[in-house]
N, C-alpha and C positions, 0 to 999 in steps of 0.2 A: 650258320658259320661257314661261309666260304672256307673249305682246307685245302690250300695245296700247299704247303707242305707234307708232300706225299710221296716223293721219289726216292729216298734214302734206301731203302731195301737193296737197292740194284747192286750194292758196292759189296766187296769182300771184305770180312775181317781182317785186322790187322794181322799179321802173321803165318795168314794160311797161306795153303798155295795157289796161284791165278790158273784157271785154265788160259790157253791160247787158244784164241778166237780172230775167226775170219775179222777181216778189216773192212769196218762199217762205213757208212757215208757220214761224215766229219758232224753235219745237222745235226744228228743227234746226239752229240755230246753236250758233256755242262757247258765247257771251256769255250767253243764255239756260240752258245745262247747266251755267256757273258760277253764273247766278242761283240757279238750285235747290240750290244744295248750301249757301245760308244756313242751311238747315234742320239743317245739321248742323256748321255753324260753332260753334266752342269745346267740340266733344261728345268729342274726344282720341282716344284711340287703345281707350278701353272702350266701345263704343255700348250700352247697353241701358237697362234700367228704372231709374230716380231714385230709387226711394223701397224699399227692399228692409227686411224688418223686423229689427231691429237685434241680434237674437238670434244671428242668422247672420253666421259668420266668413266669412274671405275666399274658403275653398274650400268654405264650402257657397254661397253668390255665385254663384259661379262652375257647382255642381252645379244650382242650380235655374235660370239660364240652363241649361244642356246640355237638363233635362229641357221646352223649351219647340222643340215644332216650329216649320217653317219658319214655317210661318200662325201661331204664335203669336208669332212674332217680326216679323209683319209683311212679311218676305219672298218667302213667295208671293204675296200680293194683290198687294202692289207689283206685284212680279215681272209678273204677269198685266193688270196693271192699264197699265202704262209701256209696256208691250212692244205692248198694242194700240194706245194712243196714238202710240207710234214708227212703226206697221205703218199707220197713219192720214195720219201724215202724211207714209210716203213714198209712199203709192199716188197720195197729190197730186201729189208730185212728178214720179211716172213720168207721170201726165197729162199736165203742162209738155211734158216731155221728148216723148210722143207730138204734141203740139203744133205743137212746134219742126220738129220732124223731118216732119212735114205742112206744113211751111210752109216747108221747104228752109231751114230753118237749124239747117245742118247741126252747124257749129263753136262757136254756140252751146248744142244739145242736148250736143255733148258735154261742155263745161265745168259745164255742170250737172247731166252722170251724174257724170263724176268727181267733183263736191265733196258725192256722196252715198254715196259707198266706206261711210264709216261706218255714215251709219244704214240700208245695207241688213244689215250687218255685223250691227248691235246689233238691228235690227227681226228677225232670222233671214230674210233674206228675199236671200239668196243667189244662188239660180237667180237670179231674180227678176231682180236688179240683174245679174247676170251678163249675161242675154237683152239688158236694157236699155243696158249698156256695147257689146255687140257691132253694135245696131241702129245706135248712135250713130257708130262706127268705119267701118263699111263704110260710112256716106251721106258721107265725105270722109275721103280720104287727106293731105290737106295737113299738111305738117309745122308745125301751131303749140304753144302750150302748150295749149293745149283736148286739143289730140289726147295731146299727153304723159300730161296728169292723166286722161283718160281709159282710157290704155295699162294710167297703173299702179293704177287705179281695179280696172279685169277682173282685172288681173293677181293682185292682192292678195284678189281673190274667189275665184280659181283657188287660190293659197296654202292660204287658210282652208279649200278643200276638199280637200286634198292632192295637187290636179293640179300636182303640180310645173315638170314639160316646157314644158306651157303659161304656167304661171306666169312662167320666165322669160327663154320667148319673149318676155311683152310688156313683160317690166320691158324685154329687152338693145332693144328697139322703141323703148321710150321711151325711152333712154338716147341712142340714135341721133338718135334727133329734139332732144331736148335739147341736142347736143353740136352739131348742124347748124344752130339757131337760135341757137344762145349764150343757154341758158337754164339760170344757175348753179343756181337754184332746184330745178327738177326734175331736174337734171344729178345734186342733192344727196338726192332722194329716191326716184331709181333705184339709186345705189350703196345705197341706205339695203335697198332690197328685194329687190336680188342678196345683200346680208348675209344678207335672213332664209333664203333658197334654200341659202344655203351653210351656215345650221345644220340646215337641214332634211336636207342632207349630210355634218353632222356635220364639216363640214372649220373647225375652228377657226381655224387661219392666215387664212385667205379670208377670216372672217368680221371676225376681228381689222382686217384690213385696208381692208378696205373701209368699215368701220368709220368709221377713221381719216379714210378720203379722204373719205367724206360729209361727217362733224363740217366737215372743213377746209372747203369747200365751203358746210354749213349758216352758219358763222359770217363768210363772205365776206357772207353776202346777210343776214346778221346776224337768223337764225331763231332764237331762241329754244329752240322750241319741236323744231324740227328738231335743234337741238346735243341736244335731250332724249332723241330717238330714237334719236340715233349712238349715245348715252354708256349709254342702255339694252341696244343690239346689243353695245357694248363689254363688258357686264355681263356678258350670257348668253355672248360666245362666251368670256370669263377660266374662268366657272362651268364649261362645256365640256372647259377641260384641267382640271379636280379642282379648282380652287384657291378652294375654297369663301369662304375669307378673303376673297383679294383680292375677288372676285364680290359677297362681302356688301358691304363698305366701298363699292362703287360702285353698288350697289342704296339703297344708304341714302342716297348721293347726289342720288342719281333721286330719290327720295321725296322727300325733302327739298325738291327744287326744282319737282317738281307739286305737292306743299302750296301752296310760295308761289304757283305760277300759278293754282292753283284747277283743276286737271287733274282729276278726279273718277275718270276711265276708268283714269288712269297710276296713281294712288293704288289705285284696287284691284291695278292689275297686280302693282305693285311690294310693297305689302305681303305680297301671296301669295309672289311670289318671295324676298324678304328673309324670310317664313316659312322656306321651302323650306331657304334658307342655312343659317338659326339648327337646323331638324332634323340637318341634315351633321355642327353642327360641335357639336353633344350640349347643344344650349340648349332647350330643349322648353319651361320654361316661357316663354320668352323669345317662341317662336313663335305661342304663343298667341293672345296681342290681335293678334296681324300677321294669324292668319290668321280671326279675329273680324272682325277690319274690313273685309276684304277681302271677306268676305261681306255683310258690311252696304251697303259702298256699291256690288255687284255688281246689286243688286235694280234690274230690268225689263231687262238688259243679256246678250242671247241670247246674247251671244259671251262674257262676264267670267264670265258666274254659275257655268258648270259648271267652270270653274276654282278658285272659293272653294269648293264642294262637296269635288272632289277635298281640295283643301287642309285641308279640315276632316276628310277622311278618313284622310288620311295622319298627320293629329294626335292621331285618335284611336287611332290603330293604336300610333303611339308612346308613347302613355301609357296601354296596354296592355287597349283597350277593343275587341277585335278585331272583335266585330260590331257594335258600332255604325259602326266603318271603314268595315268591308266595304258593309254598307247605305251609306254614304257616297258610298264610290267608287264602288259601283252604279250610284247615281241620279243622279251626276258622269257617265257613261258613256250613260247612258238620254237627258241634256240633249246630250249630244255629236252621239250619234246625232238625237236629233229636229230640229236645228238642221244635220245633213249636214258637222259639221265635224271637222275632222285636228286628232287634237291637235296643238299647237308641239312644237317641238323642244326639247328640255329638260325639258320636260312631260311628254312620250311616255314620258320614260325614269324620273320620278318618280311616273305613272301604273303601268310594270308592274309598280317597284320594289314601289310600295302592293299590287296584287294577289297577287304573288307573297306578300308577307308576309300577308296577310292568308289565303289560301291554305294555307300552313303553319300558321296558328293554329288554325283553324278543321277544317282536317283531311275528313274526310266530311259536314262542316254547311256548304262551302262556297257549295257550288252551290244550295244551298236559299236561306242568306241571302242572297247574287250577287240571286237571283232576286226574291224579296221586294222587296231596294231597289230593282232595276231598275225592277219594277211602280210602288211608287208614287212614283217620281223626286223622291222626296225631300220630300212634301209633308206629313208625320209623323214626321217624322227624327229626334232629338236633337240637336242642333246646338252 
């Protein structure tokens, strides 16, 4: 299960009081990552070239996309182009935060590691943000919301790299602190991160539940955005016991309702995953544009893009195009690796599903093709 739905932590509960905080560079706000996506307002669920010559039916369309790599689809440059920009504007950030923390303020640097979980996420800059969450914890132990969104700030770094144990050390941390301050908010986006620990442990019950308790919680303090996250964890752990059905119908859900908020990150997640469904349940061409778009709006996004790869690998395996897969899932593996991250849970298991099959087809050519994609990480692909 691709999750991002993952950045809700960063916000303050309703009611409390906001520290004041240095003024950040604009990029990393939400408001500014929905601006950008005008770009791509009213473009549907087919992203590509306008003008295609009229000679060509619907599956050759579709065949002369496939034959354009990622650079010719615009998504490596992006890709390269976003990601230094992201990697730009959080080395400003850690500045601040170096700042803060030289000036003894302490409970301030952490409020403002925690509500950059994300773009160290999305910049690949993991350690990075990891070092800078832990500098920010040890200069003050005081139970506030700073130190919570901080907690589950590491914590969720720890996740993405598949240090579990630690992982959630610091979500049941914050959870404690939340429960000790009476802070429904984070109370709601620590059960939210003990869910993803418990798919990462494959225990569906736990996941289901906790689930539940988050939502209730997110819609106490009336997050939106947070009911987005429960109702996504609710997704992956239904998908968890086989019930591919149920799983899609609540994936479509999700979609649906980051379209209307203008969620950009959720929209690729969720198409990937709603691809994933529509594979189970014998809908191939169905998955198609899901797992088209998911790669279009994954472009400059360390942590989404090698998930749209996979996904485009697994698609082509099903529609019986076994090395262009493999190269696929390669170079899905090659972005994994370079970015230091564990695949999700759910993912993991439609990751070896895709190798193994690809495996089987390919016979004694595997390990040659494996290799090939791995080398050029996808930047000549077929897509």
């Amino acid at each position: 299960m691709l999750d991002a739905a993952h950045g809700r932590h960063d916000e303050a509960s309703r009611g409390q009081r906001r520290l004041r905080l240095p003024a950040l560079g604009r990029g990393c706000e939400a408001g500014d990552r929905r601006a950008e996506q005008g770009r791509y307002a009213g473009a549907g669920i087919h992203p590509g070239p306008r003008r295609i010559c009229e000679r060509h039916d619907a599956r050759g369309r579709a065949r002369r996309r496939e034959l354009h790599g990622l650079g010719r689809l615009g998504v490596g440059d992006r890709r390269s182009a976003e990601r230094a920009r992201a990697r730009r504007l959080v080395t400003g950030v850690e500045a601040q935060i170096d700042r803060l923390l030289n000036e003894g303020q302490a409970e301030q640097a952490q409020q403002l590691a925690g509500a950059q979980y994300t773009e160290w996420l999305s910049s690949g800059r993991l350690v990075e943000g990891r070092a800078y969450l832990r500098r920010t914890l040890d200069a003050s132990a005081a139970a506030t919301p700073a130190r919570a969104s901080a907690l589950l700030g590491a914590g969720m770094l720890d996740f993405r790299q598949g240090k579990d144990d630690d992982a959630r050390t610091a979500f049941e941390e914050a959870l404690a602190v939340a429960q000790e301050i009476g802070d429904t908010a984070q109370r709601a986006r620590s059960l939210a991160c003990l869910a993803r620990v418990a798919l990462r442990a494959h225990d569906a019950e736990r996941v289901l539940a906790l689930a539940r308790e988050a939502r209730d919680a997110y819609e106490q303090v009336g997050d939106r955005a947070g009911v987005a996250t429960a109702r996504h964890l609710t997704a992956a752990g239904t998908r968890m016991t086989g019930n591919y059905a149920g799983a899609a119908e609540i994936y479509a859900e999700s979609l649906r309702d980051a379209r209307e908020r203008g969620d950009e990150v959720l929209v690729g997640a969720e198409t990937l995953n709603l691809g994933y469904m529509k594979l189970h349940l014998g809908d191939v061409a169905g998955a198609r544009p899901l797992f088209e778009e998911s790669l279009r709006v994954s472009r400059g996004n360390a942590y989404v893009l090698p998930y749209s790869l996979m996904g485009m690998g697994s698609l082509a395996l099903a529609e019986g195009e076994a090395e262009r897969g493999t190269r696929l899932l390669a170079a899905a593996k090659a972005a994994f690796d370079a970015g230091g991250f564990a695949i999700d849970p759910g993912s993991d298991e439609e990751y070896d599903k895709g190798v193994a099959d690809a495996r089987a087809a390919l016979h004694d050519r595997f390990d040659e093709v494996w290799a090939a994609g791995y080398h050029d990480q996808g930047s000549d692909l077929p897509v």
